[in-house]
C-alpha positions as CSV (number, residue, x, y, z in Angstrom):
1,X,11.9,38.5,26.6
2,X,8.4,39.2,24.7
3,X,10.8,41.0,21.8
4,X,12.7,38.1,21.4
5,X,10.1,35.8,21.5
6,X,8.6,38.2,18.8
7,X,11.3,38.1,16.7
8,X,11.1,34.1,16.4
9,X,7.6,34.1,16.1
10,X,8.5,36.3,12.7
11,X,11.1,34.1,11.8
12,X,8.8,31.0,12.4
13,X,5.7,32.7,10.8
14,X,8.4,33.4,7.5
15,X,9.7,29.9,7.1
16,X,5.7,29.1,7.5
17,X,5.0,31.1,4.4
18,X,8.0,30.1,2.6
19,X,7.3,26.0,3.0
20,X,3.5,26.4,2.3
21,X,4.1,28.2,-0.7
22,X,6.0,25.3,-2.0
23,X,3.0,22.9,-0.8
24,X,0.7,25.5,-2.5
25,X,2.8,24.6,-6.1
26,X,3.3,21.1,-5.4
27,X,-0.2,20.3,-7.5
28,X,1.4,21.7,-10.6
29,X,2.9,18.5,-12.4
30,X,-0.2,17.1,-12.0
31,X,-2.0,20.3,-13.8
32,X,0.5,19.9,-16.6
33,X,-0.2,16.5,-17.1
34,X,-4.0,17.9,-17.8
35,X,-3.1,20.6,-19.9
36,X,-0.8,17.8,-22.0
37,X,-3.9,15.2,-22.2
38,X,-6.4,18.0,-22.7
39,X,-8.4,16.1,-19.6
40,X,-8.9,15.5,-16.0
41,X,-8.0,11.7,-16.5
42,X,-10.2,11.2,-13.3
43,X,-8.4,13.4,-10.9
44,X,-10.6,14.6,-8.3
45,X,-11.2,18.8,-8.0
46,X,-12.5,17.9,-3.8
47,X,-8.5,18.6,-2.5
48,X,-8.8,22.1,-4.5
49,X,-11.9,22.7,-3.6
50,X,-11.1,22.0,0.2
51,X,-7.9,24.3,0.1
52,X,-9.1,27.1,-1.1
53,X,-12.5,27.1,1.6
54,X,-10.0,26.4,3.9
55,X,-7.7,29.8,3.0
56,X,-10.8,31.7,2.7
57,X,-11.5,30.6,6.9
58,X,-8.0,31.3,7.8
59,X,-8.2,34.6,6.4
60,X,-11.7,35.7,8.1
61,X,-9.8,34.3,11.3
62,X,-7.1,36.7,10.8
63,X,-8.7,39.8,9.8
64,X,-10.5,39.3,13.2
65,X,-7.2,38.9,15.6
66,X,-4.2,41.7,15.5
67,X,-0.4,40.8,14.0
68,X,-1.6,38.2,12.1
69,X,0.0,39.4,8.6
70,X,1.7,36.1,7.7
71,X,-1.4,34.8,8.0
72,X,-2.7,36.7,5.3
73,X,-0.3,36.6,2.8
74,X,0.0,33.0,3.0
75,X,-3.5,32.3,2.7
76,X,-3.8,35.2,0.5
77,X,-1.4,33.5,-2.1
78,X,-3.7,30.1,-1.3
79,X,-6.8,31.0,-2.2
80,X,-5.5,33.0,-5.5
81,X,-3.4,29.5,-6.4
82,X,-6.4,27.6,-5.8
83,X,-8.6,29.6,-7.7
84,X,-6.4,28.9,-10.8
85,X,-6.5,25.2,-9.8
86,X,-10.4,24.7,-9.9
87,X,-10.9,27.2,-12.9
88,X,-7.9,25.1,-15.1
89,X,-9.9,21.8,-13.6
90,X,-13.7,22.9,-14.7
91,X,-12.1,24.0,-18.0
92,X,-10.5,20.6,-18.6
93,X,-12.7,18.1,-17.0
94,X,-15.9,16.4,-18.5
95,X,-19.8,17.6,-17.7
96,X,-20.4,15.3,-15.1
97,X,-17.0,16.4,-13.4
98,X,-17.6,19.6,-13.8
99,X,-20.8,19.8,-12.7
100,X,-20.0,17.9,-9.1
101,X,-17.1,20.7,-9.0
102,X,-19.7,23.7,-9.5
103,X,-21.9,22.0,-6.7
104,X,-18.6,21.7,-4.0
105,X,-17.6,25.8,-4.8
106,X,-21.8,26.8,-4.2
107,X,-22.2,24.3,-1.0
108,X,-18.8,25.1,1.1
109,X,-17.2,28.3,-0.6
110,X,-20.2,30.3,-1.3
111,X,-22.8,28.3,1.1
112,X,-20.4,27.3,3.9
113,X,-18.3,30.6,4.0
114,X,-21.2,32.5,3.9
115,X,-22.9,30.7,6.8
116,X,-19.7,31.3,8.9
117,X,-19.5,34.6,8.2
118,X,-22.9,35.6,8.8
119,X,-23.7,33.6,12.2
120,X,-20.3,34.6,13.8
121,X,-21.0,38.2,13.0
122,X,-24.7,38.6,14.2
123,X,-24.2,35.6,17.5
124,X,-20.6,36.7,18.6
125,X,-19.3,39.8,19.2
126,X,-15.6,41.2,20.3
127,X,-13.0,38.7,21.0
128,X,-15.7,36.1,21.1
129,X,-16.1,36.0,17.4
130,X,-12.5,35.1,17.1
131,X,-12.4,32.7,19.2
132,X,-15.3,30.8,17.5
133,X,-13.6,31.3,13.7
134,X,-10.5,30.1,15.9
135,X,-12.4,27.1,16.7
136,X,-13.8,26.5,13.1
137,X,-10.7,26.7,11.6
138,X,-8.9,24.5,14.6
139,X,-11.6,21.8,13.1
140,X,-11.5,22.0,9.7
141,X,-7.6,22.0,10.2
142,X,-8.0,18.9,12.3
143,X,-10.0,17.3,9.1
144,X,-7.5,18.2,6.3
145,X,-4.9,16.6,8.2
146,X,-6.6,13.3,8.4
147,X,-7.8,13.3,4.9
148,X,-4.6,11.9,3.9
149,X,-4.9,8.8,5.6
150,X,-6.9,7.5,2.7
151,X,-3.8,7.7,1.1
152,X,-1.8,5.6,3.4
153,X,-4.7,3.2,3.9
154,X,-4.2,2.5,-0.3
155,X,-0.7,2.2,0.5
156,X,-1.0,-0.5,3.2
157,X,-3.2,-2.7,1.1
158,X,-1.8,-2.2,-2.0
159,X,2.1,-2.4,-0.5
160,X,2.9,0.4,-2.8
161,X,4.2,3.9,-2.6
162,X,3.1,5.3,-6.0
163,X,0.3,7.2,-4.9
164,X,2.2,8.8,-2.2
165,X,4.8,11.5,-3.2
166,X,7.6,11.4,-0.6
167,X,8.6,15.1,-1.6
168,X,5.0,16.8,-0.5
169,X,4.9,14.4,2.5
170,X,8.5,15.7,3.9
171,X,7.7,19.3,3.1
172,X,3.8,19.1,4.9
173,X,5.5,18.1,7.8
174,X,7.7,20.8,7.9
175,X,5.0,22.8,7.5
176,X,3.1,21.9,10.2
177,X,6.7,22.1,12.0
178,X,7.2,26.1,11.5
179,X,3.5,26.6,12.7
180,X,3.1,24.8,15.3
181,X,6.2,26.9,16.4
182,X,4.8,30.0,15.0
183,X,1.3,29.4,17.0
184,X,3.4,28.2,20.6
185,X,5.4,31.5,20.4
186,X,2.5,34.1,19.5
187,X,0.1,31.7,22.0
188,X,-3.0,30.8,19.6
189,X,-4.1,27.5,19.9
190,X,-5.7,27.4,17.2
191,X,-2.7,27.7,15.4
192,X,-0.6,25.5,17.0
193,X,-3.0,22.6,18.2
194,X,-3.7,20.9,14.6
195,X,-0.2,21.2,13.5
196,X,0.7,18.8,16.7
197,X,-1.2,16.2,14.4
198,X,-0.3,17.1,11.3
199,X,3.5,16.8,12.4
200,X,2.7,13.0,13.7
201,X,0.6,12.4,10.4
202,X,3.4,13.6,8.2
203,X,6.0,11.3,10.2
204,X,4.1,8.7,9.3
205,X,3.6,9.0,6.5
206,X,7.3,9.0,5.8
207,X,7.8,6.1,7.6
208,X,5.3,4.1,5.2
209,X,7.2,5.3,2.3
210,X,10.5,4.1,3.4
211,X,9.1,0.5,4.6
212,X,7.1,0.0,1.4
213,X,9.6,1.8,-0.7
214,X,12.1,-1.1,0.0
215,X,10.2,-3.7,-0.3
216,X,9.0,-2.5,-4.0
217,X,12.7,-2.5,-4.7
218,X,13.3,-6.1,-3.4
219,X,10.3,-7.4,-5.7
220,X,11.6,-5.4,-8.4
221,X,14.9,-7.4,-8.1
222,X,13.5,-10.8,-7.9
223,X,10.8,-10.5,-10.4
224,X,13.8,-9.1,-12.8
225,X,14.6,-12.3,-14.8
226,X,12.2,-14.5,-16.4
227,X,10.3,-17.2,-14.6
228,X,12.1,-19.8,-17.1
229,X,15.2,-18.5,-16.3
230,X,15.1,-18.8,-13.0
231,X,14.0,-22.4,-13.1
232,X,17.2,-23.7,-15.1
233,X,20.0,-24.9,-13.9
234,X,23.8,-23.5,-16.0
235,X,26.3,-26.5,-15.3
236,X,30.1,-25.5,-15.6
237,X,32.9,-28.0,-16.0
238,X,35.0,-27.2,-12.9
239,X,38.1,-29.2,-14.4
240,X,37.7,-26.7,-17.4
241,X,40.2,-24.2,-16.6
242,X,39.1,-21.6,-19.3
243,X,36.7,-19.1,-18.2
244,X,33.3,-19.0,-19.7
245,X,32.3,-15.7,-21.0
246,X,29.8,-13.6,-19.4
247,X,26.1,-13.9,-21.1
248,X,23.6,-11.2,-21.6
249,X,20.4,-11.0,-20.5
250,X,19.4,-12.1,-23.9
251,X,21.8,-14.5,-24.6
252,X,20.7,-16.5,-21.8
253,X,17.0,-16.4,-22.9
254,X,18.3,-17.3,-26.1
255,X,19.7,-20.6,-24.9
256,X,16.9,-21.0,-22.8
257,X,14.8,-21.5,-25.7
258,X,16.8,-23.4,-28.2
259,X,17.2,-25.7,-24.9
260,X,13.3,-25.7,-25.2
261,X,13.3,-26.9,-29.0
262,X,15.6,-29.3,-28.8
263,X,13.9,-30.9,-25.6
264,X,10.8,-30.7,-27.2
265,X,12.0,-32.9,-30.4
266,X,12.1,-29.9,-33.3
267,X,15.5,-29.8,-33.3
268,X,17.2,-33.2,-33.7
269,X,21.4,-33.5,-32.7
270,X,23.4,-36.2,-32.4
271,X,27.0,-36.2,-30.8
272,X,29.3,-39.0,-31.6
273,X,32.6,-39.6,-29.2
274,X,33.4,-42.1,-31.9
275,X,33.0,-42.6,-35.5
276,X,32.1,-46.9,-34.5
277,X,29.7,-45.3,-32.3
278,X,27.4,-42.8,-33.8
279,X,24.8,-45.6,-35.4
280,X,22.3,-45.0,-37.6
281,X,23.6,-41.4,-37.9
282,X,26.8,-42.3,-38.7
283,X,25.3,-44.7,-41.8
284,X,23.7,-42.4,-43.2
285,X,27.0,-39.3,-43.0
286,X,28.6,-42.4,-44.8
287,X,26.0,-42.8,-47.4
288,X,25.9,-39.0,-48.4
289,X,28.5,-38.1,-51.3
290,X,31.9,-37.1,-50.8
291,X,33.0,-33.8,-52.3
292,X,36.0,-34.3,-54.3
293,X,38.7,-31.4,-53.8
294,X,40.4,-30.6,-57.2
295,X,44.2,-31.1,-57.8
296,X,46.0,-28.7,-59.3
């Protein structure tokens, strides 16, 4: 029972690695837009940052416990990613980002990490020093998964998806899926506990999209015409049997404004039914010279 157990643990710990390494590249549009601009255009360096303390953590955490290998090269593969992230960011972004990123690596990478390190190796000793990275890591886990809600706190008042890519939502969840399984089946809580809530996070998440997703599409729709379009009225003869051919978009705003001119006295037209009729207009049709056609 404990080999096969084992074995899905493995499996579990596999798909872990293979999902987070697509999270790991997900940033990478973004860092092409950069490179294409030749600036930051006000993106923040703070998630980078926060990864790659984070994968620093999870790997003190597993050098401390035993089988803990796809622990490693995940986080391995994270921190070297991440690393690439904030040196592309300080090479691109201006002095007074770049200076606010430089303080964020000295306080938690080399400040924070160091402070871990050194009071959990000189107050804890054996197993006890693992389970206090455990619980350092089960915080700061807890944390990253609620940083998002910023996020979907934008997208509530703003009733609009943009800023939330549904692609890195669906695959953080399954994510947090494989170890939550990965941490139930090798029996580390501190695996397994802050992937319960990164699950429900990522959920939804994907539940805003969808809500807010259609209603962007049903604004989109009614906002498609022109205001002055909407507001007229296109009268067809019903006794007419001929069919009316279809107008373009632009044909319609077309007649929409010559309607406008003609309303607003620029254009002058008179229809006569009758030639007894048509008045003063008529006079004066009479008045103008006749063209004489030429007999052969």
């Amino acid at each position: 029972m404990a080999a096969i157990s084992g074995h899905w643990a493995f499996a579990f710990g596999v798909l872990g690695n293979i999902v987070s390494f697509i999270v790991f590249l997900s940033p990478l549009p973004t860092f092409y837009k950069i490179y294409k601009k030749k600036s930051t255009e006000g993106y923040q360096s703070i998630p980078y940052v926060v990864a790659l303390f984070s994968s620093m953590v999870w790997i003190y955490y597993a050098f401390l416990k035993t089988n803990t290998t796809l622990i490693i090269t995940i986080n391995s593969f994270g921190c070297f990613i991440e690393t690439i992230y904030v040196g592309f960011y300080l090479f691109y972004a201006p002095k007074k980002a770049r200076v606010q990123t430089v303080k964020m690596l000295l306080l938690s990478v080399v400040g924070g990490f160091g402070v871990i390190v050194l009071v959990t190796q000189f107050l804890f000793k054996g197993a006890a020093r693992g389970q206090a990275v455990g619980w350092i890591c089960l915080v700061f886990s807890l944390c990253v998964f609620v940083a998002p809600l910023g996020i979907v706190r934008l997208v509530i008042k703003t009733k609009s998806v943009e800023y939330m890519p549904l692609l890195l939502s669906v695959f953080l969840t399954l994510s947090a899926v494989m170890w939550f399984f990965y941490g139930l089946l090798v029996k580390d809580i501190n695996i397994a506990i802050p992937n319960v809530l990164g699950f429900i996070l990522g959920i939804f998440q994907m539940v805003l999209y969808i809500i807010y997703n259609k209603k962007e599409k049903a604004n989109l729709k009614e906002q498609k015409l022109p205001e002055k379009i909407q507001n007229h009225v296109i009268i067809v003869d019903e006794n007419n049997s001929q069919k009316l051919p279809e107008l373009t978009e632009e044909q319609i705003i077309d007649i929409v404004k010559l309607g406008s001119l003609i309303s607003s006295g620029k254009i002058h037209v008179a229809s006569c039914l009758h030639n007894s009729t048509c008045g003063v207009e008529a006079a004066k049709v009479e008045n103008m010279p006749k063209l004489q056609t030429a007999e052969a």
